[in-house]
Backbone and ligand atoms as CSV (ligand in chain L), in Angstrom:
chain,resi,resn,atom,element,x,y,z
A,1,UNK,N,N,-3.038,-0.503,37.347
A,1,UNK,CA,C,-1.927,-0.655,36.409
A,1,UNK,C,C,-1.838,0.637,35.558
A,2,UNK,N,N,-0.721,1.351,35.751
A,2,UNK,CA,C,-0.562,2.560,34.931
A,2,UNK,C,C,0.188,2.318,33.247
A,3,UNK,N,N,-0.871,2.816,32.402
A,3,UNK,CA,C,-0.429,2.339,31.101
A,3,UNK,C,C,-0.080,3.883,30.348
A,4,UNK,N,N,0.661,3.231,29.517
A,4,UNK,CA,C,1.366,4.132,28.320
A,4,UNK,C,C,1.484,3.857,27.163
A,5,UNK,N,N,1.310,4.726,26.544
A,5,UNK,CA,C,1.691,5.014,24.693
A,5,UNK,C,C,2.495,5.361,24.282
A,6,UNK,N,N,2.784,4.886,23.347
A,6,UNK,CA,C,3.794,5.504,22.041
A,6,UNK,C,C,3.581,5.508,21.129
A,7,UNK,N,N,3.903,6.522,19.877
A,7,UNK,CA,C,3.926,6.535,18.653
A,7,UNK,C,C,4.987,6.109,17.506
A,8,UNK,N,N,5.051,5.292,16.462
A,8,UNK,CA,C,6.452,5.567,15.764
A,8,UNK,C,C,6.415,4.926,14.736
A,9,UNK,N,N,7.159,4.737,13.466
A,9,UNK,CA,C,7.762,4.180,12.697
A,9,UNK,C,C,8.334,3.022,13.426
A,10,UNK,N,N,9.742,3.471,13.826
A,10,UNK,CA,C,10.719,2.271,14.472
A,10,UNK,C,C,11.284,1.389,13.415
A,11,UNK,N,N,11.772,2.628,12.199
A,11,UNK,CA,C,12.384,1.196,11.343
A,11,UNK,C,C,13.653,1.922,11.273
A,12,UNK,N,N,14.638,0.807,10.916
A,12,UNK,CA,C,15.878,0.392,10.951
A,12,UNK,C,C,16.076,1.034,13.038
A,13,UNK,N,N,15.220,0.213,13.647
A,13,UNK,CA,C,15.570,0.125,15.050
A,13,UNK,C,C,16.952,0.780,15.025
A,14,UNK,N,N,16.862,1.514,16.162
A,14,UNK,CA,C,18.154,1.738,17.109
A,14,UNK,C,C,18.173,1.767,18.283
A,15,UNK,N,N,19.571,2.092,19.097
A,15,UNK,CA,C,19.322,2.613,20.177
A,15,UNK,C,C,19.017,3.765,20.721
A,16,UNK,N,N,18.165,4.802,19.694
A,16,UNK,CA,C,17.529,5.935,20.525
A,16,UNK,C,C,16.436,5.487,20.896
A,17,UNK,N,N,15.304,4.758,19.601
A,17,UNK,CA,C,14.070,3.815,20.053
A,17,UNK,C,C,14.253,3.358,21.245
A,18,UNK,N,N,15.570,2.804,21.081
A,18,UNK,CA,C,15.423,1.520,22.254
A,18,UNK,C,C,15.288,2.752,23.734
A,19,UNK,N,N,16.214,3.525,23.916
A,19,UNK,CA,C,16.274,4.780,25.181
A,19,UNK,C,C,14.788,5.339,25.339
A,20,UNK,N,N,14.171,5.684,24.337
A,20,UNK,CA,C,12.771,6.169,24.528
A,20,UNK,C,C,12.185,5.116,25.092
A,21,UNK,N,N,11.777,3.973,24.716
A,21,UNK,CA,C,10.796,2.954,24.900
A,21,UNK,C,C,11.286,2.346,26.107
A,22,UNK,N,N,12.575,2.406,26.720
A,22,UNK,CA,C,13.153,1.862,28.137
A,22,UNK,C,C,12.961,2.873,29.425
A,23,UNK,N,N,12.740,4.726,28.600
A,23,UNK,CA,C,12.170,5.776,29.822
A,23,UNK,C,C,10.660,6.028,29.796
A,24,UNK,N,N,10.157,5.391,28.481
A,24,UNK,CA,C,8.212,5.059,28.399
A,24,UNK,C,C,7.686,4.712,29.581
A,25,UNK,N,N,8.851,2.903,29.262
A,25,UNK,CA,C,8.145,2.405,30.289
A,25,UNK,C,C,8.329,2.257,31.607
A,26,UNK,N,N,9.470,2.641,32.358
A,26,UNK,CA,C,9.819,3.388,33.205
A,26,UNK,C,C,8.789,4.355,33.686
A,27,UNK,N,N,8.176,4.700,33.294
A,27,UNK,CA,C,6.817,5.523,33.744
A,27,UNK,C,C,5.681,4.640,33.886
A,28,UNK,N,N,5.672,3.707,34.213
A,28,UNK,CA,C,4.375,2.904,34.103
A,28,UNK,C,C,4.572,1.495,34.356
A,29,UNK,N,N,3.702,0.695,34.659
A,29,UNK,CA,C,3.452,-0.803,34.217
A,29,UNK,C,C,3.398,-1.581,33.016
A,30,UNK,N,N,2.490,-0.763,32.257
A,30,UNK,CA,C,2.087,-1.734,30.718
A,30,UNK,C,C,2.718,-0.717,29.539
A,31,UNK,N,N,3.105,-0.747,28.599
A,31,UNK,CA,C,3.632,0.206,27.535
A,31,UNK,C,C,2.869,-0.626,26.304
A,32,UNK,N,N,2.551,0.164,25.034
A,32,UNK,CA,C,1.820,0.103,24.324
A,32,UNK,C,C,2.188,0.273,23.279
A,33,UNK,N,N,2.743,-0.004,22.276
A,33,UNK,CA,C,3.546,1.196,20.828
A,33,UNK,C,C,2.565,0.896,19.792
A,34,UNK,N,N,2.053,1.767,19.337
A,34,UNK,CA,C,1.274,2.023,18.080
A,34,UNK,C,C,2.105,2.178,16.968
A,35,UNK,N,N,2.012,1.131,16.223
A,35,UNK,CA,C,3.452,1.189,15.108
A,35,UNK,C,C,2.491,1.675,13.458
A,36,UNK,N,N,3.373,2.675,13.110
A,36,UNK,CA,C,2.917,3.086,11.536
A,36,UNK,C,C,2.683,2.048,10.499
A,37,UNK,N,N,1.508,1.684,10.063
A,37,UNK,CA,C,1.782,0.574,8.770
A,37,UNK,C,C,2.559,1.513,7.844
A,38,UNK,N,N,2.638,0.232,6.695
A,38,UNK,CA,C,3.216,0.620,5.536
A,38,UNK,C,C,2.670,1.213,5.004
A,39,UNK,N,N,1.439,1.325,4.913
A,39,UNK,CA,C,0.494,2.110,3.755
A,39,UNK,C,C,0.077,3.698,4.190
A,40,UNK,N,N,0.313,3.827,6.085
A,40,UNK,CA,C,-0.184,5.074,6.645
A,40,UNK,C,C,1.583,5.650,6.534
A,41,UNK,N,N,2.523,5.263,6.409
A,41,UNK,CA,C,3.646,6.222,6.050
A,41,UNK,C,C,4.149,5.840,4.385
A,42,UNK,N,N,3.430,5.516,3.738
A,42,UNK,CA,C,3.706,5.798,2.037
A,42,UNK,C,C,2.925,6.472,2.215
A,43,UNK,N,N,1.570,6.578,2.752
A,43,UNK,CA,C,0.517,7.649,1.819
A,43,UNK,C,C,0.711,8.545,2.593
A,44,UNK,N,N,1.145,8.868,4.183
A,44,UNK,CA,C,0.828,9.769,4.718
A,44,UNK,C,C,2.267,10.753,5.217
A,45,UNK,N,N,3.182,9.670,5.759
A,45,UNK,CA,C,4.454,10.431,6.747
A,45,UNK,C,C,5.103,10.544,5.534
A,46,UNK,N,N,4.939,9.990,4.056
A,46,UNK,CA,C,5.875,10.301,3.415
A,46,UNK,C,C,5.998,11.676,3.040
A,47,UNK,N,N,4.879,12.301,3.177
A,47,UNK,CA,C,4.527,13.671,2.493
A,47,UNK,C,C,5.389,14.539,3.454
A,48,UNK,N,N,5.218,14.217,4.832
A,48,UNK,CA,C,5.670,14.626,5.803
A,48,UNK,C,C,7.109,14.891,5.650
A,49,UNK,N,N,7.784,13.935,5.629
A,49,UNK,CA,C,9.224,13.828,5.699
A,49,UNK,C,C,9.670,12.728,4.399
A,50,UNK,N,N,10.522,13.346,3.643
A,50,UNK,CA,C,10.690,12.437,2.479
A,50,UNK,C,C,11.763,10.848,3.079
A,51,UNK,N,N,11.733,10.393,2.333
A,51,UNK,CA,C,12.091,8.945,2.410
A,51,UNK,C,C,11.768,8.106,3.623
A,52,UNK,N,N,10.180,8.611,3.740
A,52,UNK,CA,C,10.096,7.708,5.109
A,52,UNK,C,C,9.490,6.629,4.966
A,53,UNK,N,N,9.226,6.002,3.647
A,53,UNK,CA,C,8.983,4.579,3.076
A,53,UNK,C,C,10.394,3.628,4.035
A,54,UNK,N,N,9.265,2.941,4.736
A,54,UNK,CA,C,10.312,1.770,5.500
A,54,UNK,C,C,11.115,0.629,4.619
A,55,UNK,N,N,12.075,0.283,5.656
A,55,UNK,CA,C,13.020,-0.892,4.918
A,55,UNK,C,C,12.567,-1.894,5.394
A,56,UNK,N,N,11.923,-2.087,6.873
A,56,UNK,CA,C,11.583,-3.371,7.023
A,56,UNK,C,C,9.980,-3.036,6.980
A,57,UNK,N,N,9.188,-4.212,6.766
A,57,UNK,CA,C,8.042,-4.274,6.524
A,57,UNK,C,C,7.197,-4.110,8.084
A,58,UNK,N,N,5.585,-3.587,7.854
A,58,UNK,CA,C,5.406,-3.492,9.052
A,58,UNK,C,C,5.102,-4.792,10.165
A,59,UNK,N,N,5.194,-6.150,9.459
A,59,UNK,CA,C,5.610,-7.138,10.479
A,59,UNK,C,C,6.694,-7.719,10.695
A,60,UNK,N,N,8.077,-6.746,10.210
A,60,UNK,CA,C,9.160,-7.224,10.467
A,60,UNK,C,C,9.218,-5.916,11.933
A,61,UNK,N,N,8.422,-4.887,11.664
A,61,UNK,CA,C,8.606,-3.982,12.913
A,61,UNK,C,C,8.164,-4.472,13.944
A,62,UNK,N,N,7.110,-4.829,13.646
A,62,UNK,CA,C,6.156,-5.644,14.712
A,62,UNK,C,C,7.024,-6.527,15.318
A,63,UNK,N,N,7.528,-7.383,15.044
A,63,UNK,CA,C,8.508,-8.495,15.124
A,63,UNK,C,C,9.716,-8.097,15.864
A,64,UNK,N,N,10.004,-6.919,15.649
A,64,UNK,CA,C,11.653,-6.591,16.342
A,64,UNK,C,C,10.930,-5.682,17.923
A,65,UNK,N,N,9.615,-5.095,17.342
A,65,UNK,CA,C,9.326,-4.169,18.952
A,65,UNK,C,C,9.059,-5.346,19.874
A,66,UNK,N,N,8.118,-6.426,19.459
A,66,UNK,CA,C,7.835,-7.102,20.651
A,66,UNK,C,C,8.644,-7.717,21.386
A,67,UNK,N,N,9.948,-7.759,20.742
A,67,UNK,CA,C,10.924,-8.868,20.988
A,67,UNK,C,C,11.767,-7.958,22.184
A,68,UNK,N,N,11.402,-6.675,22.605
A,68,UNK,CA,C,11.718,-5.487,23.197
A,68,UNK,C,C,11.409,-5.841,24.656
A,69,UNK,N,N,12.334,-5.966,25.881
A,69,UNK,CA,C,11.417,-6.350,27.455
A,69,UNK,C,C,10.362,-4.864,27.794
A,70,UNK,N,N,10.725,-3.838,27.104
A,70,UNK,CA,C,9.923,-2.455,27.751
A,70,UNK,C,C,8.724,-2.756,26.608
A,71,UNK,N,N,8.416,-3.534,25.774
A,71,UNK,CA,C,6.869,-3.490,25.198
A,71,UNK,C,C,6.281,-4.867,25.496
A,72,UNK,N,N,4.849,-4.061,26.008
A,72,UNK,CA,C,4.010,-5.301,26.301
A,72,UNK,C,C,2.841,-5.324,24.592
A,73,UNK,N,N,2.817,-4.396,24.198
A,73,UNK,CA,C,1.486,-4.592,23.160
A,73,UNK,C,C,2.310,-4.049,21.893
A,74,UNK,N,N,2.269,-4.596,21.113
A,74,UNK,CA,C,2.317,-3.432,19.818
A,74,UNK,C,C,0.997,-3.104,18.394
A,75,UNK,N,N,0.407,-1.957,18.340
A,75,UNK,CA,C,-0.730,-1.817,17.842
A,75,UNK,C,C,-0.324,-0.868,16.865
A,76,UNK,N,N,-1.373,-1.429,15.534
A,76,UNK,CA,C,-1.545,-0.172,14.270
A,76,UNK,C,C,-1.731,1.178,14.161
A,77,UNK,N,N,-0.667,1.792,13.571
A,77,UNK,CA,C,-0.903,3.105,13.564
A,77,UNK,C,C,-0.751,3.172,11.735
A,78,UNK,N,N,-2.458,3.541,12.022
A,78,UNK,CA,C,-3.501,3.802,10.498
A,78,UNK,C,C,-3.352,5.023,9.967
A,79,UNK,N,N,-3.720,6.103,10.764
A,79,UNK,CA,C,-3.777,7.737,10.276
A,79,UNK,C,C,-3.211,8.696,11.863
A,80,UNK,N,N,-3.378,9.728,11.486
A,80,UNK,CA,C,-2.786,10.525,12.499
A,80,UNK,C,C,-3.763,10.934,13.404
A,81,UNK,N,N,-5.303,10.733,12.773
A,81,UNK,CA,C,-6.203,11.330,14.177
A,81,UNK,C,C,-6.664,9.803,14.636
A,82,UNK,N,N,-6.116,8.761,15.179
A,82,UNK,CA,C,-6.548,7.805,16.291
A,82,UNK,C,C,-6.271,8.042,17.866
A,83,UNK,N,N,-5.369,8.847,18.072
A,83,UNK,CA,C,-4.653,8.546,18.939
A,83,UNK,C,C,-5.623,8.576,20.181
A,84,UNK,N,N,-6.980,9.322,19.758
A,84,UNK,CA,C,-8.121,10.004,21.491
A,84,UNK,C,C,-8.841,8.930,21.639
A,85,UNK,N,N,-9.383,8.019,20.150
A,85,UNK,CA,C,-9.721,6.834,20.329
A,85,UNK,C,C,-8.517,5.492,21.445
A,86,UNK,N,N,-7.491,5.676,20.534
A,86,UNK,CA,C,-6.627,4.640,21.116
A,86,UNK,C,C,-6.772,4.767,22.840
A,87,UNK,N,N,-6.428,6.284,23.232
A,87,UNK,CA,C,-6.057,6.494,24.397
A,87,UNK,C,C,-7.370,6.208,25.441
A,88,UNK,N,N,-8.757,6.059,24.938
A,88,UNK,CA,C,-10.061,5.968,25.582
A,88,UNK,C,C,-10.163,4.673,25.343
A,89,UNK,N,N,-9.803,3.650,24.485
A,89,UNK,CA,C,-9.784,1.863,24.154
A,89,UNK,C,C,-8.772,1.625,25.120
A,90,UNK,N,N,-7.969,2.143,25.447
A,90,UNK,CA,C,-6.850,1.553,26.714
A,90,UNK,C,C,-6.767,1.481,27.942
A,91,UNK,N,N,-7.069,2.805,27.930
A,91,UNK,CA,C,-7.123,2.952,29.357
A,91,UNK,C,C,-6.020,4.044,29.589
A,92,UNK,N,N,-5.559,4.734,28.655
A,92,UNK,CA,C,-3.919,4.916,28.857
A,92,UNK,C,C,-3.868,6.266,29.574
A,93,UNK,N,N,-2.927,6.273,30.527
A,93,UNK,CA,C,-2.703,6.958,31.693
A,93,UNK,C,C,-1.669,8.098,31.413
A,94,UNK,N,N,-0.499,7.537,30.777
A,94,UNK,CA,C,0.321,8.558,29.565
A,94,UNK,C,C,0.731,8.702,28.473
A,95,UNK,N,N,0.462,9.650,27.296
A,95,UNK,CA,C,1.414,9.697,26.197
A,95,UNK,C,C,2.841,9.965,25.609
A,96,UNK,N,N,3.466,9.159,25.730
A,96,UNK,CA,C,4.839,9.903,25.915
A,96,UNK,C,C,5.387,9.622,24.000
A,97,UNK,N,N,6.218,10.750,23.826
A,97,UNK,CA,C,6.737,11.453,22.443
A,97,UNK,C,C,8.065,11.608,22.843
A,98,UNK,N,N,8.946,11.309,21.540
A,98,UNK,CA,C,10.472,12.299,21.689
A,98,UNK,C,C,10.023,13.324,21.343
A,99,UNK,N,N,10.908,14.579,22.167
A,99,UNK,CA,C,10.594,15.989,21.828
A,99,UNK,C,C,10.662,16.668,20.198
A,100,UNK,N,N,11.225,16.035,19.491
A,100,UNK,CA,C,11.025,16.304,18.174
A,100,UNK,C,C,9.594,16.503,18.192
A,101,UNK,N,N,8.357,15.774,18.673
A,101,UNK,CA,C,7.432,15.875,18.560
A,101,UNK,C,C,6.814,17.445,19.805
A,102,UNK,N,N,7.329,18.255,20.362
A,102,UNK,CA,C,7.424,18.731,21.699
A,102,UNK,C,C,6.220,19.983,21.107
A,103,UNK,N,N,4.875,19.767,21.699
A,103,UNK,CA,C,4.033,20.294,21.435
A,103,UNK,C,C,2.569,19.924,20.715
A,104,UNK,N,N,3.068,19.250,19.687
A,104,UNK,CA,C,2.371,19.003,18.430
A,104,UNK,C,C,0.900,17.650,19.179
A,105,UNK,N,N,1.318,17.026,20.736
A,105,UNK,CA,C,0.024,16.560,20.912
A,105,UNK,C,C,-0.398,17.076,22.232
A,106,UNK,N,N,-0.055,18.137,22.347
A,106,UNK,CA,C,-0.629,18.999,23.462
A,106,UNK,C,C,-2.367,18.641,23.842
A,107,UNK,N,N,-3.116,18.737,22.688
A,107,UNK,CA,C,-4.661,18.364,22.666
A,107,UNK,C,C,-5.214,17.164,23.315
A,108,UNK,N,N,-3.868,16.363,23.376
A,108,UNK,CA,C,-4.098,15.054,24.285
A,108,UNK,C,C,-4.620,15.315,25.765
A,109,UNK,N,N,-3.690,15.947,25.927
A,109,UNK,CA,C,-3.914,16.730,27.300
A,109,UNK,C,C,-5.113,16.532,28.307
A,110,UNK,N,N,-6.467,16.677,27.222
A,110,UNK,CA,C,-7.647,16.921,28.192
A,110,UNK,C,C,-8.001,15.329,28.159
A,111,UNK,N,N,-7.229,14.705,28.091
A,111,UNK,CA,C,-7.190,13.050,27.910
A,111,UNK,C,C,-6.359,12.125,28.894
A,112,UNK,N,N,-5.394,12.579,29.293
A,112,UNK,CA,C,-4.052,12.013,29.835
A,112,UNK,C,C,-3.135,12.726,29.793
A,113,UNK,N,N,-2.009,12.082,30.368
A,113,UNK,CA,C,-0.965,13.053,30.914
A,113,UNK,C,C,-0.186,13.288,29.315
A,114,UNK,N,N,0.533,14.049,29.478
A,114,UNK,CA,C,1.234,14.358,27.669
A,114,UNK,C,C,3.336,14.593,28.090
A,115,UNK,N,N,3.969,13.876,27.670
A,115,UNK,CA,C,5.112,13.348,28.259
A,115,UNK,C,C,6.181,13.880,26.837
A,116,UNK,N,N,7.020,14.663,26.569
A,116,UNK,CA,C,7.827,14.651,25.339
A,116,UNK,C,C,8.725,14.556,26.287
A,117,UNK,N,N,9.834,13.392,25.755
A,117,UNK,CA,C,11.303,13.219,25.955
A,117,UNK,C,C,12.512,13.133,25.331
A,118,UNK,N,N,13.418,13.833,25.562
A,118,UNK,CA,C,14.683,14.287,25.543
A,118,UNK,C,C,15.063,13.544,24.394
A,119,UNK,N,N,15.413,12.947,22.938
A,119,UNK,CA,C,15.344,12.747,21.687
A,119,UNK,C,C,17.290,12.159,22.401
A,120,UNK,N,N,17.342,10.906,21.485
A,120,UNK,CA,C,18.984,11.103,21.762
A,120,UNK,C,C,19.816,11.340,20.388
A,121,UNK,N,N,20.014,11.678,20.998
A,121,UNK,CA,C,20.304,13.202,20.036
A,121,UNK,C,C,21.179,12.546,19.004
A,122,UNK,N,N,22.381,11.809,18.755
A,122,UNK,CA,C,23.480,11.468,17.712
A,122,UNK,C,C,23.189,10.121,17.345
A,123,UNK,N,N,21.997,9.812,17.038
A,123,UNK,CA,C,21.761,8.846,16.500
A,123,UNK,C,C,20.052,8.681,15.583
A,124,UNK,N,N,20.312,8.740,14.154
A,124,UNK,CA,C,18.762,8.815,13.283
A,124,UNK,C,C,18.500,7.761,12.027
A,125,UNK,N,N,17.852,7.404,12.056
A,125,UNK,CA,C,17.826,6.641,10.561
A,125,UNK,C,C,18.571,6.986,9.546
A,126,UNK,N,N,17.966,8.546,9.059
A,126,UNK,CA,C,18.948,9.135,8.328
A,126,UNK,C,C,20.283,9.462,8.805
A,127,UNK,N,N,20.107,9.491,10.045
A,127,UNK,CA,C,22.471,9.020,9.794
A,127,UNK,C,C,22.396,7.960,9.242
A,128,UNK,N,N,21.997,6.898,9.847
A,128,UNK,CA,C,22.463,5.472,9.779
A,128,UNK,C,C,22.160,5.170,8.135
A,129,UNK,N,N,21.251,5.681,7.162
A,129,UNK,CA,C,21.670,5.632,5.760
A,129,UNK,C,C,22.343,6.209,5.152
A,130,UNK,N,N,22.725,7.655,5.441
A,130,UNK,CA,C,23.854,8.999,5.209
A,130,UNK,C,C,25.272,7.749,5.251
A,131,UNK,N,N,25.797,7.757,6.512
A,131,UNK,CA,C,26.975,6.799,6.713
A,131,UNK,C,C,27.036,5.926,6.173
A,132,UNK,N,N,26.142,4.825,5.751
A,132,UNK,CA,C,26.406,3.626,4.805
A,132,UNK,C,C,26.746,4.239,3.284
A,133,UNK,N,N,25.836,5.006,3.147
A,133,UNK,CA,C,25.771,5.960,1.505
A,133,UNK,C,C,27.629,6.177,1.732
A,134,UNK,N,N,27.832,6.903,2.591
A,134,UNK,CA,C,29.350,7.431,2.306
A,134,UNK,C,C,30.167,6.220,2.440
A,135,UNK,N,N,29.991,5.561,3.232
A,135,UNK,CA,C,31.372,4.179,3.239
A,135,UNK,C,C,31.287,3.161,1.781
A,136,UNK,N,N,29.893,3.462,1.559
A,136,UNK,CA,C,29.965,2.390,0.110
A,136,UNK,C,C,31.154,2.485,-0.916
A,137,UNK,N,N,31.625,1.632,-1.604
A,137,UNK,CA,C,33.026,1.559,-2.346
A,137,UNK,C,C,32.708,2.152,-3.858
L,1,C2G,N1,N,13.480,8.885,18.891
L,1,C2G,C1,C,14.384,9.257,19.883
L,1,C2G,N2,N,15.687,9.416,19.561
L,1,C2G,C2,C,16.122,9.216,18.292
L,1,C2G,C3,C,15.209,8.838,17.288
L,1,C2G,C4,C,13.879,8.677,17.611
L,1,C2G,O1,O,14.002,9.440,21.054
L,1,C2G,N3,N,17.460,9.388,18.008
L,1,C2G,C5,C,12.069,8.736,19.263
L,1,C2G,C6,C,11.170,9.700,18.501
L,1,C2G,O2,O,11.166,10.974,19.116
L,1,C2G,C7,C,9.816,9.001,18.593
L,1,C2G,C8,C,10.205,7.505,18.594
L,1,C2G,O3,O,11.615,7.438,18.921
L,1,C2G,O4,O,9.184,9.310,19.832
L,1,C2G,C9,C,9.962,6.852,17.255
L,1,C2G,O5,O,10.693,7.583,16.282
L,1,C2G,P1,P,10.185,7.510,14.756
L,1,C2G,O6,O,10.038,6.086,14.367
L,1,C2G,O7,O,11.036,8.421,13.931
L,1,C2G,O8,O,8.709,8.135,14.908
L,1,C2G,P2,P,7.964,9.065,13.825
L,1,C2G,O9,O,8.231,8.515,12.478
L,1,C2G,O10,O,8.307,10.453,14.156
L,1,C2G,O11,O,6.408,8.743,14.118
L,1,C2G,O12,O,1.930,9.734,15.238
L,1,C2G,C10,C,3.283,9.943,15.613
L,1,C2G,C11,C,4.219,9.306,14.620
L,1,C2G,O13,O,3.884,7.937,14.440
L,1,C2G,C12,C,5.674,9.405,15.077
């Protein structure tokens, strides 16, 4: 059984998530998503990228990925160095990233295969709050 990973937030779902996680698993049998708690993107991705404090909580994420036919598991994502653990607890065969990420887990490499894909492109959280911000009355 060829398994796979993912990394993400995944809040206010869309359909780019949904395109990534439908060509994940398309590569494989089992798909895996390691979802950000709340507390590892307040303390951590927020620094990263501002306003990345989620709207839905991390078991309302939990709740909307599993409900997904391309995810079989969805697992905690605590800090940013698990991923060599995760990938040696699984078994996992590939890591696949949107290319936004295109490079940055190269180190995986001597681990499993390392997969960045094609990002779709006209669709982001921050549109999808940008556009509400502007239509508001
Ligand atoms: N994505 C995409 N197209 C979009 C938006 C997102 O393909 N229009 C992909 C991203 O490239 C990523 C996944 O969907 O692979 C999840 O996106 P985010 O929730 O924004 O992930 P991020 O917050 O970047 O967290 O340790 C890695 C981090 O957890 C990644």
């Amino acid at each position: 059984m060829k398994k796979i990973i993912t990394y993400g937030t995944f809040d206010l779902l869309h359909y780019g998530h949904i395109n990534l996680l439908k060509r994940a698993k398309q590569m494989g049998d089992y798909l895996i998503v390691c979802l950000s708690t709340d507390e590892f993107n307040k303390n951590s991705k927020n620094r990263l990228e501002k306003n990345k404090e989620c709207y839905f909580s991390y078991e309302i994420r939990k709740q909307l990925l599993e409900s997904i036919r391309y995810v079989d598991l969805v697992i905690p994502e605590n800090n940013w160095n698990q991923k060599i653990d995760d990938i040696k607890e699984f078994g996992i065969d590939t890591f696949v990233m949107g290319d936004d990420w295109k490079g940055k887990f190269d180190f995986l490499k001597d681990y499993c295969e390392v997969i960045y894909l094609p990002r779709t492109k006209e669709i982001s959280t921050t549109k999808i709050k940008k556009d509400l911000e502007k239509n508001r009355v």
